[in-house]
C-alpha positions as CSV (number, residue, x, y, z in Angstrom):
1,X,-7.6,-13.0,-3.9
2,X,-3.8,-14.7,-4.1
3,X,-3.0,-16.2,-0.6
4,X,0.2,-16.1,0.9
5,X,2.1,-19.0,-0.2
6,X,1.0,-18.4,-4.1
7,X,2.3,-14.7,-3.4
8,X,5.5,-15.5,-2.2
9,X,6.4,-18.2,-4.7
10,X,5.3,-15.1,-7.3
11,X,8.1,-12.7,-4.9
12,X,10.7,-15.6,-5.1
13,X,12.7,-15.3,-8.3
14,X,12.7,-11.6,-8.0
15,X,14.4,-8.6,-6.2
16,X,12.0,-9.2,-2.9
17,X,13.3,-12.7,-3.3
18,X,16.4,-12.1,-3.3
19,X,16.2,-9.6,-0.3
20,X,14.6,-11.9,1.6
21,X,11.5,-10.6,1.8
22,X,8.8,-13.4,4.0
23,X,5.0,-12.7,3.7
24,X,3.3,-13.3,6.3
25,X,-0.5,-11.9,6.5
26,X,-2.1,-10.4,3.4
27,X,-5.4,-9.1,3.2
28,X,-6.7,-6.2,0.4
29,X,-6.2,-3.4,3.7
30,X,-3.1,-4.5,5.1
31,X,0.2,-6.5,4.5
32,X,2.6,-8.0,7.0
33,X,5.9,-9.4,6.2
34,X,9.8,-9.9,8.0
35,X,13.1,-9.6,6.4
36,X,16.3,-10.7,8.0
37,X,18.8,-7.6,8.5
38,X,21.6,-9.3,6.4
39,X,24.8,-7.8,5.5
40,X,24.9,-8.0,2.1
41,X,21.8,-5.4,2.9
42,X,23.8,-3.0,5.0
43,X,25.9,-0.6,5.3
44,X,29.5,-0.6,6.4
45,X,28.2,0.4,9.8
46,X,25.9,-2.9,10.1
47,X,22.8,-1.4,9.5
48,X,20.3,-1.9,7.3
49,X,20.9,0.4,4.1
50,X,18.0,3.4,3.4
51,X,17.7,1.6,0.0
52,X,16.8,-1.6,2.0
53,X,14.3,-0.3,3.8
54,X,12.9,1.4,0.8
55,X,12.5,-2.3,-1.4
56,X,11.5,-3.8,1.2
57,X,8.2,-1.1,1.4
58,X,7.6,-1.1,-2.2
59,X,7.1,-4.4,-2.1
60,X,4.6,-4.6,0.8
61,X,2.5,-1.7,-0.8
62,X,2.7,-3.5,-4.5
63,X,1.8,-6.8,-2.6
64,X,-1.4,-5.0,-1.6
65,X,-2.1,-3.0,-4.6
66,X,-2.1,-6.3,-6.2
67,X,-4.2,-8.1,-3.9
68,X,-7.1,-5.8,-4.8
69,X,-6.2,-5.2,-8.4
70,X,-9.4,-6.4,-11.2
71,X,-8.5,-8.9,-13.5
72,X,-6.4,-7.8,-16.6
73,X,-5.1,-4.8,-14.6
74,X,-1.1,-4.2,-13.6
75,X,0.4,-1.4,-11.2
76,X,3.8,0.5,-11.1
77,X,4.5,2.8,-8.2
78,X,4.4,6.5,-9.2
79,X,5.5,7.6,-5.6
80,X,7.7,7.2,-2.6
81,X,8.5,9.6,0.1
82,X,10.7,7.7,3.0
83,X,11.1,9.0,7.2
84,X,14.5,7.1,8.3
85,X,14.4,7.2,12.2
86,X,16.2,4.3,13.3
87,X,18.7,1.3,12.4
88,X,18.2,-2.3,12.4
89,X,21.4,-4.2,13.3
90,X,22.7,-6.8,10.9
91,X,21.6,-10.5,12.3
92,X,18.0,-9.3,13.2
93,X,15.0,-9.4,11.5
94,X,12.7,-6.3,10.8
95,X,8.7,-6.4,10.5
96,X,7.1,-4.2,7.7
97,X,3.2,-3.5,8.9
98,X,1.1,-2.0,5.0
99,X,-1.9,-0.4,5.3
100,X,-4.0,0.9,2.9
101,X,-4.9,4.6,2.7
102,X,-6.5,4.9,-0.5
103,X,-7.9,2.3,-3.0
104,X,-8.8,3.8,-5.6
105,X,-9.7,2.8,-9.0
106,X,-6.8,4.5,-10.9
107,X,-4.5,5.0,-7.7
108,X,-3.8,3.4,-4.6
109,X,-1.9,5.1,-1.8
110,X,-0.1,2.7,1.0
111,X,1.7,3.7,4.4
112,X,4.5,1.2,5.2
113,X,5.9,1.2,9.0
114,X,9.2,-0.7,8.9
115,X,10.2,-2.0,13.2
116,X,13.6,-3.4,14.4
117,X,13.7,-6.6,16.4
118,X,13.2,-4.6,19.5
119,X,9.9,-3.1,18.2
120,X,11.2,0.2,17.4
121,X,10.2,2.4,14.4
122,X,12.8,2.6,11.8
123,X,11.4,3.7,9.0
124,X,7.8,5.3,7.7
125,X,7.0,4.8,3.8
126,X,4.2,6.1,1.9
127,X,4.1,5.3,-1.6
128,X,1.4,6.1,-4.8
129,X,0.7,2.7,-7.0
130,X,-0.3,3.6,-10.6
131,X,-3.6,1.1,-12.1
132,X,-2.3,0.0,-15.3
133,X,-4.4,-1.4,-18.4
């Protein structure tokens, strides 16, 4: 399995990179990372933008579908259905929890809850990840 620091120098020169995206626990059932609210992620308003919150998901369940994929094999996600239900302020830092519901061998199926700095749900993320030859 890829540990944490290998995974996030893989994240680094990409889009979670550039969001910001810190791993901080992996394991093949469940993913745990932070992302500071910045505002070149928000909206006019100072909160984190939907779109935001959506990345930074995708790349918690992809993290995970990874972390359990077989050698030779790649993954795309096929599926995302989001649940805004409340904002992070710009200049805090939100905590995406990943756990797995399904790993399958042709599908994987992870449920991404996204918390403000005061521990409150903001957003719930369940996405389908696509095993690729």
């Amino acid at each position: 399995m890829i540990d944490r620091d290998k995974m996030q120098k893989l994240l680094e020169p990409l889009f979670p990179g550039l969001m910001g995206v810190t791993l901080e626990e992996l394991g093949p059932e469940r993913v745990l990372a932070s992302m500071e609210v910045r505002p070149d992620l928000c909206t006019a308003g100072g909160i984190l933008h939907g779109g935001a919150y959506m990345a930074f998901a995708d790349t918690l369940g992809a993290v995970g579908t990874v972390l359990n994929l077989p050698p030779g094999k790649k993954t795309t996600t096929t599926d995302s259905s989001t649940k805004f239900i409340a904002g992070a302020k710009v200049g805090t830092t939100v905590k995406g929890e990943s756990i797995a519901l399904h790993r399958g061998r042709t599908t994987q199926v992870w449920q991404t809850c996204i918390r403000n700095a005061e521990g409150k749900l903001c957003a719930v993320v369940t996405q389908t990840q696509l095993i690729l030859d």
